[in-house]
C-alpha positions as CSV (number, residue, x, y, z in Angstrom):
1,X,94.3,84.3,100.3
2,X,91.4,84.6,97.9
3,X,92.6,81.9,95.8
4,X,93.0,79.4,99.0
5,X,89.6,80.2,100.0
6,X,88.0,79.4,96.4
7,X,90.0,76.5,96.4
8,X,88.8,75.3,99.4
9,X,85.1,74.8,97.7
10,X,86.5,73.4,94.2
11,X,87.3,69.5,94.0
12,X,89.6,70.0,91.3
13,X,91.6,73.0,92.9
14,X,91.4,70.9,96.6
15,X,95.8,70.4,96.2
16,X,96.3,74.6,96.7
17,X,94.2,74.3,99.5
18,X,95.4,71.3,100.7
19,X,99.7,72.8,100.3
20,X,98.7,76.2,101.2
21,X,96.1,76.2,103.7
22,X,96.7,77.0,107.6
23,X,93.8,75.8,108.7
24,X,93.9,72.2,110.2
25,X,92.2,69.7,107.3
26,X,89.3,67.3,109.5
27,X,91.6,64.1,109.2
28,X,95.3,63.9,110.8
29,X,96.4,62.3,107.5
30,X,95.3,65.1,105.9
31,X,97.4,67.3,108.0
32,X,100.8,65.4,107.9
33,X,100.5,64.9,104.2
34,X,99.8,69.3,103.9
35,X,102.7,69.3,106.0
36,X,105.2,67.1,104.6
37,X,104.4,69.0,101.1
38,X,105.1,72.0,102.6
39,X,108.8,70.4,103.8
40,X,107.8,70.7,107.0
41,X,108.9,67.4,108.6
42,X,109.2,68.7,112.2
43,X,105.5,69.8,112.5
44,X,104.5,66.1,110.5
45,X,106.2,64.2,113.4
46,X,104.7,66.7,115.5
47,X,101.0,65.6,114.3
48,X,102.3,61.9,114.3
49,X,103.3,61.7,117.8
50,X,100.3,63.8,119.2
51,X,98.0,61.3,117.5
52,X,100.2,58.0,118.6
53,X,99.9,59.2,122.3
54,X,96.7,58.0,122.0
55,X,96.7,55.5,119.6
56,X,98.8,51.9,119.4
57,X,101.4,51.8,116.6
58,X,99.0,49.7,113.9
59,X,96.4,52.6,114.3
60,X,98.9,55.2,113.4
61,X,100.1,52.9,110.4
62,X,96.5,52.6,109.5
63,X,94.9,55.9,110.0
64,X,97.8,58.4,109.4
65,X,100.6,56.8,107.5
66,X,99.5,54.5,105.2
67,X,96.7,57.3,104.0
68,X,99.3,59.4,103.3
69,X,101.1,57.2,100.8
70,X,97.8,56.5,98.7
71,X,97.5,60.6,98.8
72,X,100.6,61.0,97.1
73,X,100.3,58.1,95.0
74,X,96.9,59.1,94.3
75,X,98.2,62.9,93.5
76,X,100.9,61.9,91.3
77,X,98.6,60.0,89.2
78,X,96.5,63.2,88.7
79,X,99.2,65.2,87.9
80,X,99.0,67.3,90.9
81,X,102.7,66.8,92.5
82,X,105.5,65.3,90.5
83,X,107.4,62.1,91.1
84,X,110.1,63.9,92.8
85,X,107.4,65.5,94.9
86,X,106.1,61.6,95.9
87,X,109.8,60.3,96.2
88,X,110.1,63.4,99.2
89,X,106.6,62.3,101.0
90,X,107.6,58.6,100.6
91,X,111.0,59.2,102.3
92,X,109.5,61.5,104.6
93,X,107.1,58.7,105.6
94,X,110.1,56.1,106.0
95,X,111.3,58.3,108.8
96,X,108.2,58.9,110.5
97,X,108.2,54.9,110.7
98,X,111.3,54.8,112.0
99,X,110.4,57.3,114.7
100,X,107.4,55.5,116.0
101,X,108.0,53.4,119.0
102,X,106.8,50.0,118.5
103,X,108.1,48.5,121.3
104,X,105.1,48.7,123.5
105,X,103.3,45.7,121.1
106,X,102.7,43.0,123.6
107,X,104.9,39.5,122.7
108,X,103.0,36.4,121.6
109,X,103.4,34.0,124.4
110,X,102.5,31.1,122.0
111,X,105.6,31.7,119.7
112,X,108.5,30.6,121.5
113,X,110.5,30.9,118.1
114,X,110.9,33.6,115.4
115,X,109.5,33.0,112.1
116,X,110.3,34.0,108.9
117,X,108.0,35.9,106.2
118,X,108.7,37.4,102.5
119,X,107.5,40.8,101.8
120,X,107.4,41.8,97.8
121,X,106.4,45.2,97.1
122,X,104.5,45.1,94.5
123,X,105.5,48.2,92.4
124,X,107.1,51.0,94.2
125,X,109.2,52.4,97.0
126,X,106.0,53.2,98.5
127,X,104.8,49.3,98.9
128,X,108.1,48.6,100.5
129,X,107.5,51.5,103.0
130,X,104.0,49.8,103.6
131,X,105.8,46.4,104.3
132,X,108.0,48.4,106.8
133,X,104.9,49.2,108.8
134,X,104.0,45.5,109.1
135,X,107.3,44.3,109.6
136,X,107.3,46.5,112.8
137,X,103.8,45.4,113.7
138,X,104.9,41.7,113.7
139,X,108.7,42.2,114.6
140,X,107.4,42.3,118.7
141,X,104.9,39.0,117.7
142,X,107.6,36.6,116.7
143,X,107.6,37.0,113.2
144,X,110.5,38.6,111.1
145,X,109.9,40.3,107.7
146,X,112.4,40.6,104.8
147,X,111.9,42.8,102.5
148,X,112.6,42.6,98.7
149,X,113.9,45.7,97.0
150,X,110.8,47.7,94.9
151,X,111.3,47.3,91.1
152,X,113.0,44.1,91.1
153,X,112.2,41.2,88.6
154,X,109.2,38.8,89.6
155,X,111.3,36.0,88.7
156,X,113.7,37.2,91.6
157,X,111.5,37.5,94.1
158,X,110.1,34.0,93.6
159,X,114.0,32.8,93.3
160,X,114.5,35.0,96.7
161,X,111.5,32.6,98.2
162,X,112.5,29.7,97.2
163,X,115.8,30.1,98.3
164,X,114.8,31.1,101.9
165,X,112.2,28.4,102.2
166,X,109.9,31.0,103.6
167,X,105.9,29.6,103.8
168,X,104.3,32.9,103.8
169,X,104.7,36.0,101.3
170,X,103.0,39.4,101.6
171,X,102.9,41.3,98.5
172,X,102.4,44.8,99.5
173,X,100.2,47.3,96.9
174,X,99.1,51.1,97.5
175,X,97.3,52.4,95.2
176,X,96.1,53.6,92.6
177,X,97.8,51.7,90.5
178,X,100.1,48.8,90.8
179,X,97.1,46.3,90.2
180,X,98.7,44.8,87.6
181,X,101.7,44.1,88.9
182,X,100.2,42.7,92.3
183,X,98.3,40.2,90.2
184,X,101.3,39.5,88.1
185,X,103.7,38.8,90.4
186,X,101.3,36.1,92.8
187,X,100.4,34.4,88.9
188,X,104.2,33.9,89.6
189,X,104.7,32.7,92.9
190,X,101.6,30.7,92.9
191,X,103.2,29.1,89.4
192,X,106.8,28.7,91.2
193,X,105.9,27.7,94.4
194,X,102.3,26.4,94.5
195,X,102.7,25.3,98.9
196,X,103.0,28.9,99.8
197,X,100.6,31.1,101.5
198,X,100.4,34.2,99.6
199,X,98.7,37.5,101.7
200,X,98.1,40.9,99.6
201,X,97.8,44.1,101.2
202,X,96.0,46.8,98.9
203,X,96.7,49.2,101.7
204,X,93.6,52.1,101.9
205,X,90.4,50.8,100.8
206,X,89.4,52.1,97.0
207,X,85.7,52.1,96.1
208,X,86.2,49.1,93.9
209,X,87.5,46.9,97.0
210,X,85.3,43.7,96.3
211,X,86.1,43.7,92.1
212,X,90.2,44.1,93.3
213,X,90.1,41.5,95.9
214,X,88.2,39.0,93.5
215,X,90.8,39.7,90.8
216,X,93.7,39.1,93.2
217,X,92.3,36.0,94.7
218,X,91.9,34.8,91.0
219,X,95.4,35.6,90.6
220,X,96.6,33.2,93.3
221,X,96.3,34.8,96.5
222,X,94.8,33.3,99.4
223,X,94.3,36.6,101.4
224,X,93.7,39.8,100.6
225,X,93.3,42.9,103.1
226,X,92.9,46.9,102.9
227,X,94.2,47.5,106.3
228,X,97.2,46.8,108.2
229,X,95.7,44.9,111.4
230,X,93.9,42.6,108.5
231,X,97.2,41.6,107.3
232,X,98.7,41.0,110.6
233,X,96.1,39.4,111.6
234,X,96.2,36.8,108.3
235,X,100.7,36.0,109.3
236,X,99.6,35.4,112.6
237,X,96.6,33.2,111.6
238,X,99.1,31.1,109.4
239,X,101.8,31.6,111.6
240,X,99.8,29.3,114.0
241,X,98.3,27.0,112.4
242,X,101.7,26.1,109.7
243,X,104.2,26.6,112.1
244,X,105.5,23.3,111.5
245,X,106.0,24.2,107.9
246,X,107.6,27.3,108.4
247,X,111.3,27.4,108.7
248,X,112.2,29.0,112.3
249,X,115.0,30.8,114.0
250,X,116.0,30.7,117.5
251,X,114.2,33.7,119.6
């Protein structure tokens, strides 16, 4: 008890207190991720649910879910929870996604046909669970996502684009980390396919926001956003105004 109270108080002993502390931490990210490294998954969905009765889908993406990736990513590159220890929240995560009820999201009335968009993690299994988020967000908008699989080649993904004839890519990002590959991989598709529309979502604002997007947009991106509702917000913006670009599939 002692050494949860002290901990409480000490920035670099903040993980015990955040694992072993009963006490409800200010933010609800904070909570689910304290609960799903405890292995409690019941009393995460709990948390998740209580805050989406609320809340629309995208705000629980934004505010709850997609915080809790960058706190494991951000924990494992500290050396406070191993890489199995991420792999658990990660897949914990994927089935809170699946468990949220999207299918409230109001349908576009100005898309009378689906359209198709590209989503690259960047890095991890973690991005990809970050392009699940959006792919929900715009699934009830008329716009399907296909994922790539994390890890694979760039030269595939920009293979897997061109074959599809897609017009828009997201590449997804959480970090820290993974900057590098994010920058890589649109130098690639902006090489390869030059007419695309590439969109980058750094999901969870770092402090160095401005010097990342600049860096990106250097890179060959056209967008880049922090938060979920930014990136929807860019495929629909494109979505609209290159529709007759885009390659479309009966609704």
């Amino acid at each position: 008890m002692c050494l949860v109270v002290f901990a409480k108080y000490v920035p670099e002993l903040e993980f015990i207190w955040i694992v072993m502390g009963d006490t409800p931490v200010f933010s609800p990210d904070v909570v689910v991720y304290q609960r799903l490294l405890a292995a409690d998954q019941d009393e995460a969905s709990d948390e998740v649910e209580r805050y989406a009765a609320e809340r629309s889908p995208e705000q629980v993406y934004d505010e709850v879910l997609l915080p809790v990736l960058f706190h494991a990513a951000r924990d494992h590159s500290r050396g406070r929870i191993d890489a199995d220890e991420e792999r658990a929240v990660v897949a914990a995560v994927r089935e809170l996604v699946d468990e949220l009820d999207t299918s409230a999201a109001a349908p576009s009335a100005g898309m009378l046909e689906r359209i198709a968009v590209f989503g690259c993690p960047a890095r991890s299994e973690a991005d990809a669970v970050a392009l699940l988020m959006l792919r929900d967000t715009l699934a009830p908008l008329g716009v399907d996502v296909e994922i790539a699989a994390p890890g694979q080649l760039s030269a595939e993904s920009v293979q897997q684009v061109r074959e599809r004839g897609v017009g828009v890519v997201v590449v997804a990002s959480v970090p820290p980390g993974g900057l590098a590959q994010a920058r890589y991989l649109c130098k690639r598709l902006r090489a390869g396919l030059p007419e695309i529309r590439i969109i980058v979502g750094r999901w969870s604002s770092p402090e160095d926001a401005a010097e990342i997007r600049a860096a990106l947009i250097a890179a060959g991106a056209d967008t880049v956003g922090t938060q979920l509702l930014e990136i929807r917000d860019a495929v629909l913006e494109v979505a609209r105004t290159q529709s007759g670009v885009m390659p479309r599939r009966a609704a």
